[in-house]
N, C-alpha and C positions, 0 to 999 in steps of 0.2 A: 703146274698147268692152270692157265686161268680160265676159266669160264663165263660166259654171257651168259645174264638174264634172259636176253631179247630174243636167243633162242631155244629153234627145237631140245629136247631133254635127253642127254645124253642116251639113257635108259629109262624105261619105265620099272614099274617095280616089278609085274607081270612079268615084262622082258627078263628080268636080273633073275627070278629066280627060274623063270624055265631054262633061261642057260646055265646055269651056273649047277643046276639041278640040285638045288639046296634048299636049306629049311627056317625058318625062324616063328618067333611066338613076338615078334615085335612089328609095329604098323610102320613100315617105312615113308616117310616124306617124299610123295612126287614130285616132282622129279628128280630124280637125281641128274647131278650134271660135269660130275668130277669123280678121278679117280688116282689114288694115291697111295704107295706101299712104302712109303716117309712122313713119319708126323712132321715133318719139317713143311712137308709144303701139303698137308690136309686143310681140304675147306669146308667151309658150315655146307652141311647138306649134299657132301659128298661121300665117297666110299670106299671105307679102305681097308686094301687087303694085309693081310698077317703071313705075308710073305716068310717061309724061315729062309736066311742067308748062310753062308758061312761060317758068320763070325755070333750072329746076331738072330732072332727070332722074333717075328714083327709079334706073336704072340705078347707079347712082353711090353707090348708097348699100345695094345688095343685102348688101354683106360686112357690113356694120352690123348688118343686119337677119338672117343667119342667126348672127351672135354674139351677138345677145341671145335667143336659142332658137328663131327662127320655123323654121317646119317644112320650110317652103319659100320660094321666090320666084318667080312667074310674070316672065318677062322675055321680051322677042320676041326673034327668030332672028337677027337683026342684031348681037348683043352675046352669044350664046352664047359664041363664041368668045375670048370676057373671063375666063370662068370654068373650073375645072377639069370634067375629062371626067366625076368623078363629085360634081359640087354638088349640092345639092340645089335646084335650079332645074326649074322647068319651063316648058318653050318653046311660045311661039306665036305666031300670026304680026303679033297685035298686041294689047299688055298690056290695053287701053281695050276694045278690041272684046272681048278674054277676060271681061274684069268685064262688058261689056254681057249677054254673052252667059248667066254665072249669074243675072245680076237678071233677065233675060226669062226662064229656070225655075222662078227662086223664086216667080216674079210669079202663076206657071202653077198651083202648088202650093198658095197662100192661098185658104183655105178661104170667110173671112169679107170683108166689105166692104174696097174698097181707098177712098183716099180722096186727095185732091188738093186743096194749097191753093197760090195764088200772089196774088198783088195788088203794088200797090206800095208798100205800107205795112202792118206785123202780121203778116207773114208768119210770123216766127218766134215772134213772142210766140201767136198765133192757134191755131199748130201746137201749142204748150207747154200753149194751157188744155187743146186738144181733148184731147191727151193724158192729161191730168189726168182730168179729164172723163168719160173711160173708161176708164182704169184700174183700176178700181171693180170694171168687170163686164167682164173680161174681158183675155186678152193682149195688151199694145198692143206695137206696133213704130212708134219714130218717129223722123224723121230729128234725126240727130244737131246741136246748134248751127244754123249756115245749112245743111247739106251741101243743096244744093237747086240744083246747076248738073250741067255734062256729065261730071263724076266722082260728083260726092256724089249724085243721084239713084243711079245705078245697084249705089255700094258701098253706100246705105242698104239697096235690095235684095237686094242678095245678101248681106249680114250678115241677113237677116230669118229668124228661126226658124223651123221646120216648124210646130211650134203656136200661131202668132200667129192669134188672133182681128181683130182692128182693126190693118190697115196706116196710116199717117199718110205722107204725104208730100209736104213742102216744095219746089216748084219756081220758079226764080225764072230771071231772064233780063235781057240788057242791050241786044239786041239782036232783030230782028224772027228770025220763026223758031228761037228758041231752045228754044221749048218744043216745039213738035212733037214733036220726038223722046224727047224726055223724057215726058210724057204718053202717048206711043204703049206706053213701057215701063212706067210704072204702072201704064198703062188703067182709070183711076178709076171705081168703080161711085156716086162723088159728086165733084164738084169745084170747088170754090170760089173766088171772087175777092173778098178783100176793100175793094179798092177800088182807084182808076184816080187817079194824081197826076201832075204834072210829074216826074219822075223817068227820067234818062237820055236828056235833049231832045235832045242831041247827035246822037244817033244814028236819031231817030224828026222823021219831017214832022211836028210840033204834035201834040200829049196825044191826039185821035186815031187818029194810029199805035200810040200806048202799049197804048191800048184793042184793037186789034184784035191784038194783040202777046201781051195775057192773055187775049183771047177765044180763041187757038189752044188754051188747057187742056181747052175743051172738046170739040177734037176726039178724043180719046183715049177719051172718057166709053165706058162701056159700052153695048149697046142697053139702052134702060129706064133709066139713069143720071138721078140729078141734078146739077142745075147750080144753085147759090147764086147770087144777084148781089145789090150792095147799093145798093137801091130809093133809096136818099138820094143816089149819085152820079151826077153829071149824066151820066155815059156809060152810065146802065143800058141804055136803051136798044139802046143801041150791042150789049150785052154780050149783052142778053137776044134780039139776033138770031145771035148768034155760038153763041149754044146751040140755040137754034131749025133751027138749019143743021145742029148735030149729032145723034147718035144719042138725043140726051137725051128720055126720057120724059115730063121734068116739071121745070119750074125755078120755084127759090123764092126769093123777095125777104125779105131783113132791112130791117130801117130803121126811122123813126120815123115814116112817115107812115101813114094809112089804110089804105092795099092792102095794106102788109107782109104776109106772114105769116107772122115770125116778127116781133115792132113792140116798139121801146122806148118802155116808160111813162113814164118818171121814171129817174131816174138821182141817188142823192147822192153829191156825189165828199168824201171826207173823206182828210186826210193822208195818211193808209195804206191803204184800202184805197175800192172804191167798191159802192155799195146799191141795186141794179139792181130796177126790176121789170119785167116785161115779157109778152107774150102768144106763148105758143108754140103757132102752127095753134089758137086760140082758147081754150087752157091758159093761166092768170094764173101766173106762177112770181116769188118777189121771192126772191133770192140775194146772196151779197155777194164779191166778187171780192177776194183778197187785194193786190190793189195798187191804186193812184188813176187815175185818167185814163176820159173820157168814150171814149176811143179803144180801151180796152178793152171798156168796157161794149159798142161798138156789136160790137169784131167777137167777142164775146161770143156775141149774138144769131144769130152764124152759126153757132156752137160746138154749141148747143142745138137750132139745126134740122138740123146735120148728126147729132147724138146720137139726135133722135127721128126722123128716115129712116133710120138707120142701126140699129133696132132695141131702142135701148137707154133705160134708164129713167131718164125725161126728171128726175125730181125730183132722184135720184141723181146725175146728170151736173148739176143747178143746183150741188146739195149741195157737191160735190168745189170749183167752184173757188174754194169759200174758202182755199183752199191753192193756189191760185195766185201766186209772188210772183214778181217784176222779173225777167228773161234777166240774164244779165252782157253788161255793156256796153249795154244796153235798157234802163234805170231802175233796176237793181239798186244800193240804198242800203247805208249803210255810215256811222259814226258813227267818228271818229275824235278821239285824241286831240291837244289841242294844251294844252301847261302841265295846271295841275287841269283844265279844262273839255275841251270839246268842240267840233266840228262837224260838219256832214255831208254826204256827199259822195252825189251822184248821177250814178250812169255810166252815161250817155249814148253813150259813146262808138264804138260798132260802126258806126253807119253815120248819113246823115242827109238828108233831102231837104224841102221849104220847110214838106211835109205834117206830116210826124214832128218837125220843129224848132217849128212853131210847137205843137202837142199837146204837146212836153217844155214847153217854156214855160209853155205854161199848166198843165201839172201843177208843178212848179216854184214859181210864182206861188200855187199852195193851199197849200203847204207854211209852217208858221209858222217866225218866224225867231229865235233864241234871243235870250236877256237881250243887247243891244247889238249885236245879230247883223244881216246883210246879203245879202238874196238876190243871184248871184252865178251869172251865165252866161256859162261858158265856151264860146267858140265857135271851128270850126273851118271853113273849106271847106266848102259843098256842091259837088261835082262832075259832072262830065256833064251839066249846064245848057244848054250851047250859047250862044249871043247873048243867053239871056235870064238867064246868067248874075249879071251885077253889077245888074239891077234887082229880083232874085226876091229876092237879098241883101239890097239896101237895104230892100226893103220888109217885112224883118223886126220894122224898129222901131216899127212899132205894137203886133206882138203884145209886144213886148220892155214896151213903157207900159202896156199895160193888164192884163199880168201882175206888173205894179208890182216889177219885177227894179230893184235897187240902181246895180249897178255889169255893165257887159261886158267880159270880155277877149277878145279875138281875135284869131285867128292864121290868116294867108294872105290873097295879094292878091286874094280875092275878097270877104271880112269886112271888108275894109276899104271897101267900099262901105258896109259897117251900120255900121261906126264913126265913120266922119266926117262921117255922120248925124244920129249920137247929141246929147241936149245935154252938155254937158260936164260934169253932174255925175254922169251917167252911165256915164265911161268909167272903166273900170279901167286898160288899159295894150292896146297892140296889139306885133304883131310877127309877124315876116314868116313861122317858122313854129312850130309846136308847141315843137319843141326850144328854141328861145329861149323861148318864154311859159312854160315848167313852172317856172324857178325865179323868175320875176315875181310870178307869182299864188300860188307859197308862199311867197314873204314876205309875200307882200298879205293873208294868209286871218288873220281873228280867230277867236274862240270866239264860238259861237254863230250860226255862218255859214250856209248852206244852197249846199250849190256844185253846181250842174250841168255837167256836160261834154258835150260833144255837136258832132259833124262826121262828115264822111264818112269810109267807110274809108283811102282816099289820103291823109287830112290829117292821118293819123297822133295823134291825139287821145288814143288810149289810152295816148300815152306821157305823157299829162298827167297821167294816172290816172295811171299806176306812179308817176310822180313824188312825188306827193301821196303814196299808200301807202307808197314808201320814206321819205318823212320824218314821216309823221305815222303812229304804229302803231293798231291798228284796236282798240274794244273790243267785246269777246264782248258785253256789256250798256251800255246807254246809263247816262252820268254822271245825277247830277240837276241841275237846272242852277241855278248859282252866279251 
């Protein structure tokens, strides 16, 4: 997160330690104006927390972090004793609960609408139009990439400027009760789901647990709050009582059928980008989204009705997202070269569940394929399936046909349900995990190819990507094709 000089101070030091209700014997530098629980991305005169993770213990990495300038380091009382009597540390009684505690002020402090999106699918591309969206008219603050679990909700927060007009915030979860508390510290004056998938079965009794899982975002709502839900999924229902229960004033349904109120007309999806029209609360708006996929267009429709209850000028917020293009790792294209020509690569790769696999595909499947060229779907693992694991897999290979994809490759013994599947003219090459496939399928790629990647985050997929970019270099402008 980068920060400006030119303004106000993120926190003062006063401010930091009466929230945080901590201690130090170090003179901290005003202002601080960043905040960070990655030496990767600490800045001089910023502040970072010693977060402990799963795997990792930001304790551990505190002297890193005050040698690349940070101002300080929040660290609990337990590991005081690790560091000199005058560090520049400040102590409390637990790092997680300190950051909970700035984001519940900052939360206090936003003037304008705070806003809430979760679902099982969109979440982050969703978050990226909204932002866009509003932009225009007004300060947005939005969570950063996914941060949208029990750290990144609350550092999205307390990173949030004093003059943020429009809060945005991404909450996601793998497990029942995981939002609750996350929403209770946003306390969204809107909150959205954009839709309900098999995603995380392991962990939930059947898709509706899932549902009642993203129905908890609207207990956070404000009184008077809206609640989004998307009229096209078979759990609206489900969802629409889940708000009904809460403080919500008013819920509003997306979708393409009748009762929407905010309703997809028409939809043209073209390589690059797609040609929405639509009726917002009985407003006709036709826009055009800078990237393809009907999966945009729909949670698009929620983008527009959160813009017009949230105040702001519904044409404007259509306008913007033609600058909307791919997340990295979410669709984000990329043309590379191979000899004189080309191909192109589609990274997929961030996460993936049977909802979001079978929408790459069919965006995929639009894309033309160069002079001799082969569309070409890399696959990885979906994970946290549960028993329905290697059937959700196998039964990829319809959408795999009728998005008329060339050849598959895939990696992990879950994909191998979709491969031995496949007919045989179908199959590119399998292997047991990512690591092995990266140098398979760069031999295998021609010019003119169209390659999508795409698996959960566990299946390590993105190293297929790096693979392909360290050998194949990227160009700033596409060749013409030969």
């Amino acid at each position: 997160m980068t920060s400006r000089t030119d303004e106000p101070p993120l926190w003062s030091r006063d401010e930091l330690l009466a929230r945080l209700r901590g201690e130090t014997s170090h003179t901290l530098p005003a202002p601080v104006r960043s905040i960070s629980i990655d030496t990767r991305t600490v800045e001089p005169g910023g502040l970072f927390f010693a977060i402990r993770g799963d795997t990792r213990d930001g304790h551990d990495f505190v002297a890193d972090a005050l040698e690349k300038g940070a101002a300080a380091a929040v660290i609990d009382a337990e590991h005081r004793a690790q560091f000199p009597a005058d560090a520049a540390v400040i102590v409390v009684d637990d790092v997680l609960d300190g950051l909970r505690r700035l984001a519940v002020a900052r939360r206090a402090e936003l003037s304008g609408p705070s806003i809430a999106i979760t679902g099982s699918v969109g979440k982050t591309s969703t978050k990226e139009m909204l932002r866009i969206a509003l932009s225009g008219q007004g300060r947005v603050h939005a969570s950063v990439a996914s941060y949208n679990n029990h750290w990144g909700v609350p550092l999205t927060l307390a990173r949030m400027p004093k003059a943020t007009q429009f809060g945005v915030f991404e909450i996601g979860m793998s497990n029942p009760f995981e939002i609750l508390p996350l929403t209770a510290m946003v306390r969204p004056h809107i909150a959205m789901i954009t839709t309900v998938e098999p995603v995380h079965l392991a962990q939930f009794h059947g898709i509706e647990g899932i549902a009642d899982a993203k129905g908890e975002i609207f207990a956070g709502l404000e009184p008077g709050g809206v609640a989004l839900i998307n009229a096209d999924n078979p759990h609206a229902a489900r969802l629409a009582a889940h708000a009904g229960a809460s403080r919500a004033g008013r819920i509003v349904r997306f979708g393409s059928g009748e009762g929407a109120d905010v309703r997809l007309k028409q939809v043209h999806l073209d390589p690059d980008f797609s040609l929405v029209s639509a009726e917002v609360f009985g407003i006709p708006v036709t826009y055009r989204i800078g990237a393809p996929g009907r999966h945009l267009a729909m949670n698009s429709l929620a983008v527009l009705g959160v813009a017009h209850v949230a105040g702001a000028d519904l044409a404007l917020a259509a306008l913007a997202l033609q600058d909307f293009g791919s997340v990295e790792g979410r669709g984000k294209r990329e043309a590379l070269r191979l000899g004189d020509r080309q191909f192109l690569l589609i990274d997929e790769s961030y996460n993936a569940n049977p909802s979001s696999m079978r929408a790459a595909l069919a965006v995929t499947g639009s894309v033309p394929r160069g002079a001799r060229g082969r569309r070409i779907a890399v696959l990885g693992d979906m994970l946290e399936l549960g028993p329905e694991g290697p059937q959700l897999h196998a039964g990829l290979k319809e959408p795999i046909l009728e998005a008329d994809i060339d050849l598959v490759f895939a990696a992990g013994p879950l994909m191998r349900n979709l491969y031995q599947g496949l007919p045989a003219d179908r199959r590119g090459a399998y292997a047991e995990n990512a690591e092995a496939l990266a140098p398979i399928l760069c031999d295998a790629i021609q010019p003119g190819d169209v390659v999508m990647i795409k698996g959960s985050l566990g299946s390590r997929m993105g190293r297929v990507v790096k693979a392909m970019r360290d050998r194949f270099p990227a160009l700033a402008t596409e060749l013409p094709e030969l």
